[in-house]
BALOBA-1460 file (C-alpha; in Angstrom, 3 decimals):
// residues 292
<rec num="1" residu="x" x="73.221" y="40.358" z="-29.578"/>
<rec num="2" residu="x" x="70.343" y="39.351" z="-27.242"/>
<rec num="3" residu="x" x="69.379" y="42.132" z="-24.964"/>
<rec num="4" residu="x" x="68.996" y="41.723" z="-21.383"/>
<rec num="5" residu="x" x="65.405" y="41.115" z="-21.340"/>
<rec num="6" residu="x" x="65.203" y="38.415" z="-24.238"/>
<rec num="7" residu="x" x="67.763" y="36.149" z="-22.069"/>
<rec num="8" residu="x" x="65.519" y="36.655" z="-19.108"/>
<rec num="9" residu="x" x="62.557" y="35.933" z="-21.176"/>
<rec num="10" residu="x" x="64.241" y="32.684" z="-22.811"/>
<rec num="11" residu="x" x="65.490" y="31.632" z="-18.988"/>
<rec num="12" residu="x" x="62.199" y="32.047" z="-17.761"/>
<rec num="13" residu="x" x="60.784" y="29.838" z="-20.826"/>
<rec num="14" residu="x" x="63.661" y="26.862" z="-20.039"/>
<rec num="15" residu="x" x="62.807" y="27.108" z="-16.182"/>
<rec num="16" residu="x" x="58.773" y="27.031" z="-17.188"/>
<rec num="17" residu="x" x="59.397" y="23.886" z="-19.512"/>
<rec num="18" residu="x" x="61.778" y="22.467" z="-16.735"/>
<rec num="19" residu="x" x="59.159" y="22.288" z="-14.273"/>
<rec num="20" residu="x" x="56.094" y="21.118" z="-16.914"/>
<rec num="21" residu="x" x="58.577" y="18.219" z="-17.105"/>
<rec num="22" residu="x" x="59.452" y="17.251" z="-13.558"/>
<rec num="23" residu="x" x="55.186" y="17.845" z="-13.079"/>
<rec num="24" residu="x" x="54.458" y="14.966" z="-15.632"/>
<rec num="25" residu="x" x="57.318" y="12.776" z="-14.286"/>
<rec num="26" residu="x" x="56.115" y="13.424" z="-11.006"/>
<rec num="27" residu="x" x="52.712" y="12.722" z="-12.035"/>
<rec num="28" residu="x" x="53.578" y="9.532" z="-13.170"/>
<rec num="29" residu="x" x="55.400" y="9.015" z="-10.214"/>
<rec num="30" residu="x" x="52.426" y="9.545" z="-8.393"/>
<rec num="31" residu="x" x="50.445" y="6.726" z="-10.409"/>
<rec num="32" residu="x" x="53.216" y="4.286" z="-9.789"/>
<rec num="33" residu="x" x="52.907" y="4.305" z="-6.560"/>
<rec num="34" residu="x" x="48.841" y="4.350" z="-6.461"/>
<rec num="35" residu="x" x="49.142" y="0.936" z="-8.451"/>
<rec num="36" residu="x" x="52.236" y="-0.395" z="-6.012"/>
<rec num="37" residu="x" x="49.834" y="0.781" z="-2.724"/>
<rec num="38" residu="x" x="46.603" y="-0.702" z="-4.198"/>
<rec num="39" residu="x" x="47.836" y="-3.728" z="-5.696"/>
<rec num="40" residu="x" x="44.888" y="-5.757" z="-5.818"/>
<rec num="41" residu="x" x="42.991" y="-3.828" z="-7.765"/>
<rec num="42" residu="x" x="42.940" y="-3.959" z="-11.969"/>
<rec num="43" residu="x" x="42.900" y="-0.319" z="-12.430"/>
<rec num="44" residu="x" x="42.916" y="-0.513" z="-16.171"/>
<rec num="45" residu="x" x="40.200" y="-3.103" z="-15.816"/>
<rec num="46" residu="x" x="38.171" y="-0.907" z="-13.076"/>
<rec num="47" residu="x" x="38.722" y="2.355" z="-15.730"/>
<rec num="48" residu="x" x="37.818" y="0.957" z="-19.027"/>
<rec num="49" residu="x" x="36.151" y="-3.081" z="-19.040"/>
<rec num="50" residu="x" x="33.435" y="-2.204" z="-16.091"/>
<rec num="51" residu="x" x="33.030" y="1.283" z="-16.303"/>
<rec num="52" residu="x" x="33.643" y="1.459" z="-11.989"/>
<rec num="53" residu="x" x="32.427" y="5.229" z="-12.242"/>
<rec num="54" residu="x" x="32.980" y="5.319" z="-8.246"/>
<rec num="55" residu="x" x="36.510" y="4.029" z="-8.724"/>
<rec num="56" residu="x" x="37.059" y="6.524" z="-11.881"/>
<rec num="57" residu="x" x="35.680" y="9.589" z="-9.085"/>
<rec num="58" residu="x" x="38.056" y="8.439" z="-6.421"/>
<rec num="59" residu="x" x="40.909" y="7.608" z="-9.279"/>
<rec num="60" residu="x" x="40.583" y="11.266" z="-10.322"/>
<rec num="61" residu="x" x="40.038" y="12.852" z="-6.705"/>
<rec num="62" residu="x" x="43.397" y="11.288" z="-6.235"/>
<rec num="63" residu="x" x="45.484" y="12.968" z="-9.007"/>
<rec num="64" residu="x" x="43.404" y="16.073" z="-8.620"/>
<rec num="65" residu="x" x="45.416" y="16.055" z="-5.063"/>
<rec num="66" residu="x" x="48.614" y="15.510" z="-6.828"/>
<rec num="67" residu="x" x="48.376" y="18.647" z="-8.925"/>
<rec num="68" residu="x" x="47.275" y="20.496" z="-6.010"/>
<rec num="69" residu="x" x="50.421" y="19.257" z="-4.102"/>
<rec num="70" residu="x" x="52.638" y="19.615" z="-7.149"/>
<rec num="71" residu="x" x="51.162" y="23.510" z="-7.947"/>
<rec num="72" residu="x" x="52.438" y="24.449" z="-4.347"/>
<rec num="73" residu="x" x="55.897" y="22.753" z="-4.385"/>
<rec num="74" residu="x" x="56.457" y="24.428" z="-7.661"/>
<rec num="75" residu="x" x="54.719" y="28.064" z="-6.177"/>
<rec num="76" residu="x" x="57.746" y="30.565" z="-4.456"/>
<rec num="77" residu="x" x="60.720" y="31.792" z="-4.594"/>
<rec num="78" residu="x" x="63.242" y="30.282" z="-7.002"/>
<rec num="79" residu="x" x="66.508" y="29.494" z="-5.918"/>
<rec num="80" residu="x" x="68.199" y="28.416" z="-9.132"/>
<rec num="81" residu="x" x="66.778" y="25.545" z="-11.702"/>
<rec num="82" residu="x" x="68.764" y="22.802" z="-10.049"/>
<rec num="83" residu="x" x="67.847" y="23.608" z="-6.732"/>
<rec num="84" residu="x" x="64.242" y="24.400" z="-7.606"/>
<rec num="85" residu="x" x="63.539" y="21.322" z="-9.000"/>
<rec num="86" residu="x" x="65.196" y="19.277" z="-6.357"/>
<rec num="87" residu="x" x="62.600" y="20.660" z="-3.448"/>
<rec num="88" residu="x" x="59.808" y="20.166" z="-5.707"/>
<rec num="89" residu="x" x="60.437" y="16.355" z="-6.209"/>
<rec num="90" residu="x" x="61.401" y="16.523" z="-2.747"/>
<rec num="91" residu="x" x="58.163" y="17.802" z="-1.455"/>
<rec num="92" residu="x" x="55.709" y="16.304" z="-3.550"/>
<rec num="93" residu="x" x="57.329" y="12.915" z="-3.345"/>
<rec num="94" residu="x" x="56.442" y="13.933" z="0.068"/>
<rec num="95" residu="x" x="53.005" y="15.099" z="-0.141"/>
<rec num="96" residu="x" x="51.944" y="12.264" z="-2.714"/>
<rec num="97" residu="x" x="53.461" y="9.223" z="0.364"/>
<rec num="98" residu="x" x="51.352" y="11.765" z="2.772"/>
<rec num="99" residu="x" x="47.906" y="11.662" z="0.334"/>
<rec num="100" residu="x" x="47.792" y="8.333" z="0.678"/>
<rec num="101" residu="x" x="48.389" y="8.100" z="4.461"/>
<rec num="102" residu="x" x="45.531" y="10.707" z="4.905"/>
<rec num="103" residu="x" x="43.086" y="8.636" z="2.527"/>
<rec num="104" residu="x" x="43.784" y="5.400" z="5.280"/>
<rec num="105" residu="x" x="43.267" y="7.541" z="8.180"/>
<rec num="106" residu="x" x="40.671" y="9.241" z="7.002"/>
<rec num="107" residu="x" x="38.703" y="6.336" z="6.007"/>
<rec num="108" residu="x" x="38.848" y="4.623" z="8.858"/>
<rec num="109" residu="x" x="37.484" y="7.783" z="10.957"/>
<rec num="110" residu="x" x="35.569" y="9.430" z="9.029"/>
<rec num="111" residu="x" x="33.463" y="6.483" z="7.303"/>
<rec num="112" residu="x" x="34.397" y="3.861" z="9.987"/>
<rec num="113" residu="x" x="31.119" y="2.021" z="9.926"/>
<rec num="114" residu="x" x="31.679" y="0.142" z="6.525"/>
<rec num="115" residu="x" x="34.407" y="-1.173" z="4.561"/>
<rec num="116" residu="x" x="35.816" y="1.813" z="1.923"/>
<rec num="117" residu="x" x="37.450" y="0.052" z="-0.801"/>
<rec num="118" residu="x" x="34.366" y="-2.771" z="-0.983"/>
<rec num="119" residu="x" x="31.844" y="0.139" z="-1.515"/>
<rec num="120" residu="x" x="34.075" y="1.309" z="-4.359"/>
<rec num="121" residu="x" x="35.248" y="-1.390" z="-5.974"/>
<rec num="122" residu="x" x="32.505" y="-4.351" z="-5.196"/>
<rec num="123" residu="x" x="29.492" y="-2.298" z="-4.793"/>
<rec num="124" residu="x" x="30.387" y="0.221" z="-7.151"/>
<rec num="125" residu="x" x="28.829" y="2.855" z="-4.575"/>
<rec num="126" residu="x" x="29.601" y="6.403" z="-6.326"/>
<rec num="127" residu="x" x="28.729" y="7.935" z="-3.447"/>
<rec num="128" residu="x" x="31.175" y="6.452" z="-1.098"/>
<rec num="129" residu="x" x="33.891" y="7.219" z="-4.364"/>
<rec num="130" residu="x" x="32.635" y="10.653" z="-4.589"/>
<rec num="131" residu="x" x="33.766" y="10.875" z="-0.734"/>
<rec num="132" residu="x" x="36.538" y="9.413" z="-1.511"/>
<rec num="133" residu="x" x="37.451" y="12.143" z="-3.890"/>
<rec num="134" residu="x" x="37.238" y="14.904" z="-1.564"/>
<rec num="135" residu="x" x="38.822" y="13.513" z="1.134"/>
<rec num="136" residu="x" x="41.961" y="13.522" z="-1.335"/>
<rec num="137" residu="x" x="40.748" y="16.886" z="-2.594"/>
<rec num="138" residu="x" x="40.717" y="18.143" z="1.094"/>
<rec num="139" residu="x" x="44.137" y="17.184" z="1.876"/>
<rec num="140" residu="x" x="45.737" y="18.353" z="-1.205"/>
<rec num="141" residu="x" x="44.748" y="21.163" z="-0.069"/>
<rec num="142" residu="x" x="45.894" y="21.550" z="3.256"/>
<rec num="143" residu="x" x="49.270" y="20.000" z="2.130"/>
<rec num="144" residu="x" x="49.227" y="23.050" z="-0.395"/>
<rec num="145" residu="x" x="48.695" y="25.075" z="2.316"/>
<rec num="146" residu="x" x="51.831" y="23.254" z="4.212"/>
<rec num="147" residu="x" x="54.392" y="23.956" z="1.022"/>
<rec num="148" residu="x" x="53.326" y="27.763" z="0.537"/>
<rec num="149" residu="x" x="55.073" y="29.235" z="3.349"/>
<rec num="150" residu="x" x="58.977" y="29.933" z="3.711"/>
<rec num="151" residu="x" x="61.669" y="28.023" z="5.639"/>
<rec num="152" residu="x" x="64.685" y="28.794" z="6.754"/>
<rec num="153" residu="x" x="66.164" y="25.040" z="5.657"/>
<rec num="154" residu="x" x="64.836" y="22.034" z="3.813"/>
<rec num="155" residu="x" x="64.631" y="19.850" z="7.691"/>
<rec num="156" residu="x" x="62.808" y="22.562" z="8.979"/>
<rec num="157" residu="x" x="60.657" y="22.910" z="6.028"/>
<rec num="158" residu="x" x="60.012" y="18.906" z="5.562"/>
<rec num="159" residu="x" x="59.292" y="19.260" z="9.597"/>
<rec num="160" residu="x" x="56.532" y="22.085" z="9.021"/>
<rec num="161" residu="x" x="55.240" y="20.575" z="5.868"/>
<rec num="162" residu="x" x="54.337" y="17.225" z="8.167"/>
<rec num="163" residu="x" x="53.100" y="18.868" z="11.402"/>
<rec num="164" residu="x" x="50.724" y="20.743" z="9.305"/>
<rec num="165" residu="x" x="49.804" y="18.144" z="7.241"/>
<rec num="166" residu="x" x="48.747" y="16.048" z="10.927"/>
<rec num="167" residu="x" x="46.876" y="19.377" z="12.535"/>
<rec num="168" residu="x" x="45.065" y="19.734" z="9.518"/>
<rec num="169" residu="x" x="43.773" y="16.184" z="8.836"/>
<rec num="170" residu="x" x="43.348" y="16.026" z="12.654"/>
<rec num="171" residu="x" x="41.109" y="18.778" z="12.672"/>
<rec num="172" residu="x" x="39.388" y="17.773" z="9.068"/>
<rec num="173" residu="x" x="38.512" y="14.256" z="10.960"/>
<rec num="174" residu="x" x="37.156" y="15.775" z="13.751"/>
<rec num="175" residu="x" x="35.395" y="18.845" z="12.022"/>
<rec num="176" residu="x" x="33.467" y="16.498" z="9.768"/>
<rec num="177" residu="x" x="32.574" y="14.256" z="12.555"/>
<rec num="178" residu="x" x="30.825" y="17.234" z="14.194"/>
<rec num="179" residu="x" x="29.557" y="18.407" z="11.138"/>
<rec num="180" residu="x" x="27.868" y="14.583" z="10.168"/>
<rec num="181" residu="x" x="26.214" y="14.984" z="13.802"/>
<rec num="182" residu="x" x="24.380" y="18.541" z="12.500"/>
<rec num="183" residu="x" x="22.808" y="16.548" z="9.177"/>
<rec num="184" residu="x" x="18.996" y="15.704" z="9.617"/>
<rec num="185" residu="x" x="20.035" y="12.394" z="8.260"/>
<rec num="186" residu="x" x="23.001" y="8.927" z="9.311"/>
<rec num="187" residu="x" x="25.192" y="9.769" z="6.224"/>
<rec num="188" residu="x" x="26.343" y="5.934" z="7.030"/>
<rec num="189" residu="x" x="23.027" y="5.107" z="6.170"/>
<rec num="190" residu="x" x="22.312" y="7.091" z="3.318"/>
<rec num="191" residu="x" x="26.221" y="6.157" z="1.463"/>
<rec num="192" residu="x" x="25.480" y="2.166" z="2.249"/>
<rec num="193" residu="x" x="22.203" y="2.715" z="0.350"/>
<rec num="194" residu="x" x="24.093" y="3.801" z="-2.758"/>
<rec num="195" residu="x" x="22.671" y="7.577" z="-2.256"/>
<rec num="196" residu="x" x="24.716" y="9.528" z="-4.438"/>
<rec num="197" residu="x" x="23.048" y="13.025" z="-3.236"/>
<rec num="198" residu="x" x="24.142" y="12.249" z="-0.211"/>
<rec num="199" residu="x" x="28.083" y="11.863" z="-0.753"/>
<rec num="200" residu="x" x="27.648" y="14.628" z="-3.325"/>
<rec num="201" residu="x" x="26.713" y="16.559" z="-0.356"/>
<rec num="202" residu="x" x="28.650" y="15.456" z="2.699"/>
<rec num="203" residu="x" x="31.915" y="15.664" z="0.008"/>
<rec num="204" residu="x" x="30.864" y="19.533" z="-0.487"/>
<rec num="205" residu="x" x="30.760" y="19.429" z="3.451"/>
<rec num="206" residu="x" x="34.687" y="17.742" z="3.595"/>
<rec num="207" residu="x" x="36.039" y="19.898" z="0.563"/>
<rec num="208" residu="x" x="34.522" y="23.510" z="2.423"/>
<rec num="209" residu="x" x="35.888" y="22.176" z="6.276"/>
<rec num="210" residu="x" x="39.443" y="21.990" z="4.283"/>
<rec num="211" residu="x" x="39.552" y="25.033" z="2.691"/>
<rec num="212" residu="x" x="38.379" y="26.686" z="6.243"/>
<rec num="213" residu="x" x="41.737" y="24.740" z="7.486"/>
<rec num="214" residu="x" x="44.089" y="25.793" z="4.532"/>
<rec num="215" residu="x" x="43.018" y="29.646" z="4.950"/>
<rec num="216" residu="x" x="44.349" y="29.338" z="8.739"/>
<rec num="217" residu="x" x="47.409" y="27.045" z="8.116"/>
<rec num="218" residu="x" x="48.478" y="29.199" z="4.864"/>
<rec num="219" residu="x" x="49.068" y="32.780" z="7.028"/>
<rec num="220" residu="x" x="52.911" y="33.183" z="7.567"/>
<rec num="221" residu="x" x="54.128" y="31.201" z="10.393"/>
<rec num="222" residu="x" x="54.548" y="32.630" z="14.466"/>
<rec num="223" residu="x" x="54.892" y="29.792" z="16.455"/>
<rec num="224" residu="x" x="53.293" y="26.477" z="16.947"/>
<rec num="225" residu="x" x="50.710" y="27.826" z="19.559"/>
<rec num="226" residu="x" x="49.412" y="30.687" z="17.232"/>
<rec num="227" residu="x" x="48.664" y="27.870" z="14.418"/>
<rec num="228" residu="x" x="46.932" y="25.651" z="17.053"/>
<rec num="229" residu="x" x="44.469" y="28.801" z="17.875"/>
<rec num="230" residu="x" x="44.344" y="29.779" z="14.557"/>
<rec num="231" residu="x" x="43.189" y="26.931" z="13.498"/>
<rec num="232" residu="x" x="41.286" y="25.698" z="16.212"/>
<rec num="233" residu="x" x="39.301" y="29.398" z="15.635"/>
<rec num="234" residu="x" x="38.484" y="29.322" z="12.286"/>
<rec num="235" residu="x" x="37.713" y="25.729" z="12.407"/>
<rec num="236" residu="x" x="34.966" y="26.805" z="15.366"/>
<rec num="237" residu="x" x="33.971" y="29.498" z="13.128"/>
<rec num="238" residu="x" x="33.424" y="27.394" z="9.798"/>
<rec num="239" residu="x" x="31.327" y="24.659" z="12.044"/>
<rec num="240" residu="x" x="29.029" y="27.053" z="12.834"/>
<rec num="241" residu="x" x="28.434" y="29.178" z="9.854"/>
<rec num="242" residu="x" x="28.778" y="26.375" z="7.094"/>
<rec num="243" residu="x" x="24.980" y="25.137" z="8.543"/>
<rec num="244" residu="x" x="23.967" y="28.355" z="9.005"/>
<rec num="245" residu="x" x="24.756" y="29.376" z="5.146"/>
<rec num="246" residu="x" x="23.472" y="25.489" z="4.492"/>
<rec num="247" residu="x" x="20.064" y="26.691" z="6.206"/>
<rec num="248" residu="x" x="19.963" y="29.991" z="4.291"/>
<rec num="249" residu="x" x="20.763" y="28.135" z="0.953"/>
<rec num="250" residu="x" x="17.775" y="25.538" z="1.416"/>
<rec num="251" residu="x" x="15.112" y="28.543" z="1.784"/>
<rec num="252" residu="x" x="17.609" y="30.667" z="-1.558"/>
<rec num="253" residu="x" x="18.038" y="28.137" z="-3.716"/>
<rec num="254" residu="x" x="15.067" y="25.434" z="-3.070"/>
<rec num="255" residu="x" x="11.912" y="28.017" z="-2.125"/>
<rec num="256" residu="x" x="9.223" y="25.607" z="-0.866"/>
<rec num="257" residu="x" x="11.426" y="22.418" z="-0.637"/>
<rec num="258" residu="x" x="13.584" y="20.868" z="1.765"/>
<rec num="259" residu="x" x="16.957" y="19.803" z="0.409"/>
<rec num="260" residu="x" x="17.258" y="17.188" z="3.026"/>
<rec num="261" residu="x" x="13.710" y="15.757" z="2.085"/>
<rec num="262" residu="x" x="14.753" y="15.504" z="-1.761"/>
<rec num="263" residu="x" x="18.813" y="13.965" z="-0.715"/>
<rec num="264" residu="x" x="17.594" y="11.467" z="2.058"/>
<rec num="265" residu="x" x="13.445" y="11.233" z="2.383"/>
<rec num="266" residu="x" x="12.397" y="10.117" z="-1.052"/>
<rec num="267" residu="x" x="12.770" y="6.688" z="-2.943"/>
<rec num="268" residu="x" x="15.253" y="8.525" z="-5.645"/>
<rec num="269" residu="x" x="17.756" y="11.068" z="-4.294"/>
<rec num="270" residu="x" x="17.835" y="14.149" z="-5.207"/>
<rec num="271" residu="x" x="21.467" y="14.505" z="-6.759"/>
<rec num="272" residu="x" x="20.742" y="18.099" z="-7.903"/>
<rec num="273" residu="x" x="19.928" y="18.648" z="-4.485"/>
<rec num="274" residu="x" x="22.987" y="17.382" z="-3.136"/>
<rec num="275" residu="x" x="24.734" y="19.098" z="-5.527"/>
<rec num="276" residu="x" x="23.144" y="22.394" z="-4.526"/>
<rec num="277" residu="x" x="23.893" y="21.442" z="-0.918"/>
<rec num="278" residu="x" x="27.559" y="20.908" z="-1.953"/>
<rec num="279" residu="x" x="27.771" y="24.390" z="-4.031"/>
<rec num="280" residu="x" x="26.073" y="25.992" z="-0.813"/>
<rec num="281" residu="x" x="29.067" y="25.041" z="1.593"/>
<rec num="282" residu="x" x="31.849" y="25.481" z="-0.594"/>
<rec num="283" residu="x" x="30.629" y="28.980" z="-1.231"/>
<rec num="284" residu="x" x="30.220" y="29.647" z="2.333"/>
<rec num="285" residu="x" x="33.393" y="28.279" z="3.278"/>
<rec num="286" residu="x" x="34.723" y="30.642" z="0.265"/>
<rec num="287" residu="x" x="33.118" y="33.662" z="1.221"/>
<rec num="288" residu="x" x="33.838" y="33.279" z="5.332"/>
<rec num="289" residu="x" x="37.748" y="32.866" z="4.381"/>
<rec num="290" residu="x" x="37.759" y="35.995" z="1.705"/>
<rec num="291" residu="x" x="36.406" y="38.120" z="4.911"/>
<rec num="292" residu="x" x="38.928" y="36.820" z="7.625"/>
């Protein structure tokens, strides 16, 4: 006879491979609809016959979101395997129809001055996909940080899941419009030229804004004015000290250089310097949410 803890062991295996399941299906479900929303282009063709490496950066920024999404929907409190899988499809079904409305709004406000999808897919410009990539990064993780916390129904979790979803890509447009005014350089410019450093850099800009955002969206819901100032705070906070750290990181990390001189001020970007650039934000915007 099985004891008590070898059926909860073999329940807790069937709910684990119940929800590795509904993740692939979901997954897939995911790439369905990135083919029906961008039907004009040959992603098979873009992936394998000319090698589009922005397109395969953006392609995998994309999904990368998905698990994010997916790895919060399935995160909690379980409510019984039926149930539980139910609200996951539910919410990531959700989150995936919300990725892509983020990518549209965010590319036509945060890269307004040229046209996305013809850097990608004409141009090839793997700096503009690179972007691309974290701005689906970035809001798979504030949607994460939309599923995490509890609700007291499934309306007035679906409601919280999409007001968050809008303060934070609100406040990720506007934070990285103030945060393109601080660079020494028109990241416009420098992306239209086919400068890889560049995105590499302004994407470790969008990816450490969002997880500023997530950190103050995530806490355990008060009211609707508490998140506003929450957010509006930390945002303030991470604007300031992400160039500060930047700063600190350019005298650290590249004694003697300038790290915008070797991304934007030489015939061949730097894209080591870009990526140290990136690495420096992230790790600020790490290090100012672990001491919050």
């Amino acid at each position: 006879m099985e004891t008590i803890q070898e059926y909860l062991n073999s329940t807790s295996i069937i709910h684990s491979l119940a929800y590795i399941i509904t993740s692939i299906v979901l997954f897939a479900i995911g790439k369905i609809i990135y083919s029906l929303v961008h039907r004009s282009i040959n992603i098979k063709s873009e992936l394998v016959e000319k090698d589009n490496f922005a397109f395969i950066l953006s392609y995998v920024g994309y999904f990368t979101g998905i698990i994010i999404i997916i790895g919060a929907a399935i995160k909690g409190d379980s409510y019984g395997l039926g149930s539980d899988i139910a609200q996951i499809s539910l919410y990531s079904i959700l989150g995936i129809i919300l990725l892509h409305l983020s990518i549209v709004i965010s590319n036509k406000l945060i890269l307004p001055k040229f046209d996305i999808k013809k850097e990608i897919i004409i141009d090839k410009n793997a700096g503009t996909g690179i972007i691309e990539a974290s701005i689906y990064i970035a809001n798979g993780l504030i949607l994460y940080a939309a599923l995490v916390g509890e609700s007291a129904s499934i309306a007035e979790g679906i409601m919280t899941f999409v007001v968050y979803w809008l303060i934070g890509n609100l406040v990720l447009i506007l934070a990285s419009k103030i945060f393109s005014l601080w660079m020494k350089y028109d990241i416009h410019n420098e992306i239209e030229k086919d400068n890889v450093a560049a995105g590499v850099s302004f994407s470790g800009a969008i990816i450490a804004i969002s997880i500023i955002i997530m950190n103050a969206l995530i806490d355990p819901f008060v009211d609707w004015t508490t998140t506003c100032v929450d957010v509006a705070i930390h945002t303030v906070l991470g604007c300031i000290l992400l160039p500060i750290v930047r700063w600190l990181a350019d005298k650290l990390l590249l004694p003697g250089r300038s790290l915008t001189d070797e991304i934007s001020n030489q015939e061949t970007p730097n894209v080591g310097a870009g990526l140290l650039e990136a690495f420096a934000y992230i790790g600020a915007a790490l290090l100012i949410v672990w001491s919050l």
